[in-house]
MARVO-92229 format. One record per atom (N, C-alpha, C, O): x, y, z. Coordinates in steps of 0.1 Angstrom, whole numbers, plus 5000, padded with zeros to 4 digits. Example, Ala and Ser with C-alpha at 12.3 -4.5 7.8 and 13.67 -1.06 7.14 Angstrom:
BEGIN
513249435078512349555078513249675078514249675085512849785071513749895071512950005079513450115080
! end
This chain:
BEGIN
517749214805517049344803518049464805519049454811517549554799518649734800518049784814517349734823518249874813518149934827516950004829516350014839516750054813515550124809514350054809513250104810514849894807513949814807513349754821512249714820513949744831514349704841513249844848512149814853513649934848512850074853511450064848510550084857510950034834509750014833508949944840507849984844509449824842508749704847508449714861507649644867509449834867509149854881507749964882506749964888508150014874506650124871506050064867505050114871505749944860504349914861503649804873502549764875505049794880505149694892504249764903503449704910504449894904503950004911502850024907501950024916502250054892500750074892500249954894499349964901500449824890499449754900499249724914498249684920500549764918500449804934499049844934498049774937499149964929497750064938496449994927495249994931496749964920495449914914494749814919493549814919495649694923495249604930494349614944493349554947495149714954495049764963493749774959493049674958493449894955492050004956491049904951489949914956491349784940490149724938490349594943489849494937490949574955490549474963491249324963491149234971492149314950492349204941493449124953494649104951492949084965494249054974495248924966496448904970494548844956495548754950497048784946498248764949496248874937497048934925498149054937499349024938497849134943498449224954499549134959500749164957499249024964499948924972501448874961502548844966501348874949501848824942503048964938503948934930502949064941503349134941504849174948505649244943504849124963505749114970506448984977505848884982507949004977508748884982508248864993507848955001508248714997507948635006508248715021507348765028509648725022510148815032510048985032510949055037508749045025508349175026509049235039509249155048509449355042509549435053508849545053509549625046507649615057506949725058507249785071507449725082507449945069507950025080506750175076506450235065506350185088505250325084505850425095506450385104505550505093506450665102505450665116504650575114505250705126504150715137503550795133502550785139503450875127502150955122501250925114500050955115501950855102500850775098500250665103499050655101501050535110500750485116499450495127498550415127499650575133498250665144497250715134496050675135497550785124496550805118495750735110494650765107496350615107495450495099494850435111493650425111495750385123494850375131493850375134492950285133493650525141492450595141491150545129490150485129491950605120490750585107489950415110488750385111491050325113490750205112489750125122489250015121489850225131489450225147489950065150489149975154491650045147492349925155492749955166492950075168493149875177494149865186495349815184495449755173496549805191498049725187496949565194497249495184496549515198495649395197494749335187494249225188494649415176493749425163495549395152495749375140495949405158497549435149497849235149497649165158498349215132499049115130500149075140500949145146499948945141501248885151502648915147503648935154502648925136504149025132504449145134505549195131503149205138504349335142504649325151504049265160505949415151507149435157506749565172506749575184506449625165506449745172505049835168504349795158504449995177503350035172503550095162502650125155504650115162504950225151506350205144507450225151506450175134507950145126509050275130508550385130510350255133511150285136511950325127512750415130512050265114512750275104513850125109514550055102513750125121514950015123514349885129515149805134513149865130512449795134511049785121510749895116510549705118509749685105508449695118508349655129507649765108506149725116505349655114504449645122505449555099504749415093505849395090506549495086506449215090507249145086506449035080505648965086506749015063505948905056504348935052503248965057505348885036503748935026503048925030502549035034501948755037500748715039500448795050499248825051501448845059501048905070500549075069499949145076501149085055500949235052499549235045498649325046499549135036498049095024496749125034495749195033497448995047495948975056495449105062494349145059496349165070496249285075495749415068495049505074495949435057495749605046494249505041493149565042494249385037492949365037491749305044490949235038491749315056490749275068490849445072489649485073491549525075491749635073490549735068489649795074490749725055490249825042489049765037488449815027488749655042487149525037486349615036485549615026486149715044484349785036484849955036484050045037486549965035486350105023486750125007486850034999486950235006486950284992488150314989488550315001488950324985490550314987490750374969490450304960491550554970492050584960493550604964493750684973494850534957496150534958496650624945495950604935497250684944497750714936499550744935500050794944500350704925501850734927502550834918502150854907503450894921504050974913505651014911506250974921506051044906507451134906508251044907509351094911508550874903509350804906510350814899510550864887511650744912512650794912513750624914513850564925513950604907514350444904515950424899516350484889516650324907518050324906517950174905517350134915518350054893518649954894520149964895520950044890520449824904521649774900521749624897520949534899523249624890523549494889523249354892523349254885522849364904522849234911521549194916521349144927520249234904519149214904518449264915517449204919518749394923518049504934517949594928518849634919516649694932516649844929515749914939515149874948515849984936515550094949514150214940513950244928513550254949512650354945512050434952511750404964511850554946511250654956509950684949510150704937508650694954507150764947507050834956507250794968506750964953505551064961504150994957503850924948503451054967502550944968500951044975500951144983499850974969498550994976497550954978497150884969496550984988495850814990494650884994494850994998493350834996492750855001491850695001491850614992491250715018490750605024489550675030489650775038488250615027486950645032486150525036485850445027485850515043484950425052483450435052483250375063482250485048481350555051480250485059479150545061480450345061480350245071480550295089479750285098482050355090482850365100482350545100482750605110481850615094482050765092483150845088482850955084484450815091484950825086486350825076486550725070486950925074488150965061489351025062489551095072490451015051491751065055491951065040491550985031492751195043493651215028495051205032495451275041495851115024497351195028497951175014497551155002499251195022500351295006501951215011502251165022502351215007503651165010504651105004504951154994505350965009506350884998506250765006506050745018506650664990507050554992508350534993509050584983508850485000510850415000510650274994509950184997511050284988510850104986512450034979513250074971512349874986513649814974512649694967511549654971513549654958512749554951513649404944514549454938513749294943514549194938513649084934512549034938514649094922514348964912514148834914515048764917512648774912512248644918512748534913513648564905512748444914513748324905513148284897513448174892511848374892511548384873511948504870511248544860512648594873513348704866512148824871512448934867510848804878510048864877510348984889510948934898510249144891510649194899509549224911508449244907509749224924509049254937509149284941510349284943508249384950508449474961509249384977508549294983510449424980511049324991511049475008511349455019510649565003511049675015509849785011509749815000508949865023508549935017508850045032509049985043508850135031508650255041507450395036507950465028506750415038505550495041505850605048506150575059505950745046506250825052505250915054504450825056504451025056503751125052504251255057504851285067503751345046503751475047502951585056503051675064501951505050500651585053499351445053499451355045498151455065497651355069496151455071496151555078495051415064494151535069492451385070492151305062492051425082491151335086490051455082490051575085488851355071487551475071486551355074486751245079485251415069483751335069483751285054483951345043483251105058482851085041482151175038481551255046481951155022481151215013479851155015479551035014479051285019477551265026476551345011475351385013477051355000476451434993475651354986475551234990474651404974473651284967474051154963473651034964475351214957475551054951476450914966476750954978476550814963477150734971478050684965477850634954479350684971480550584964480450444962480250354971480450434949480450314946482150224941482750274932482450104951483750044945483449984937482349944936484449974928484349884913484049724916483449664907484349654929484549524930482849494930482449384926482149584935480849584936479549594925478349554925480449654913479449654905478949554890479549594880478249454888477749364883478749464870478949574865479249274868480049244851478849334837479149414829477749284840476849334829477049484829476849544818477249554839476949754837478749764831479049864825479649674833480549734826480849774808481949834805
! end
């Protein structure tokens, strides 16, 4: 592949990230990242998903490391551990991700690196509550031994983190995983 080509495939590597994510698809998500994932979240987002999630560090996978990623210390080590966790997690919310502005450097030796600004919102209306944030993905990525590319590093940073009230208005959110094949 060119480089050009190589950069696409990470961009579309990335919208199924969040596509997966938001509609639940934990197979397909899982398949997405190397065996040996390293996830690192900043302490503020960290606390603030928290919160949202109403976990304790005792509610926290056996892999993590620490409460809050360090940058030098991973806060989930390993896909399945990361798959199980974001989804026993997010099981009864509504989850919009969205990525932008990427910023993508392959090299030679089948690694590349990426930067998304990034934003998300997570609503619970089960739990009462919601968060919006804004921020970036870090991420590296390497070539599986079908040439296929994966997310191997991700870091999470945020800018801005704003906790509101679900949406209590007429209508009710509905997730896509929920609605009968026939209304599509």
């Amino acid at each position: 592949m060119t480089a050009s080509e190589d950069i696409l495939e990470l961009m579309s590597l990335k919208a199924r990230y969040f596509r997966t994510l938001d509609t639940k698809q934990w197979d397909d998500f899982r398949s997405l990242f190397a065996d040996n994932l390293q996830f690192f979240v900043d302490e503020q987002s960290h606390e603030s998903v928290r919160q949202l999630l109403q976990t304790s560090p005792a509610d926290s996978p056996s892999s993590v490391i620490s409460p809050a990623g360090s940058y030098r210390t991973p806060t989930i080590v390993g896909a399945d551990e990361f798959v199980e966790y974001i989804s026993r997690s997010l099981a009864s919310a509504i989850t919009v991700h969205q990525g932008h502005t990427p910023e993508i450097v392959v090299s030679c030796d089948g690694t590349a690196t990426g930067i998304w600004a990034m934003y998300d919102w997570v609503e619970d209306v089960h739990r009462g509550l919601s968060l919006k944030g804004w921020g970036h993905y870090h991420e590296e990525y390497e070539l599986d031994i079908d040439g296929r590319w994966q997310i191997k590093r991700m870091e999470l940073t945020r800018l801005r983190v704003d906790m509101t009230s679900p949406d209590r208005g007429l209508s009710t959110p509905v997730a896509p995983w929920t609605r009968s094949t026939a209304a599509r």
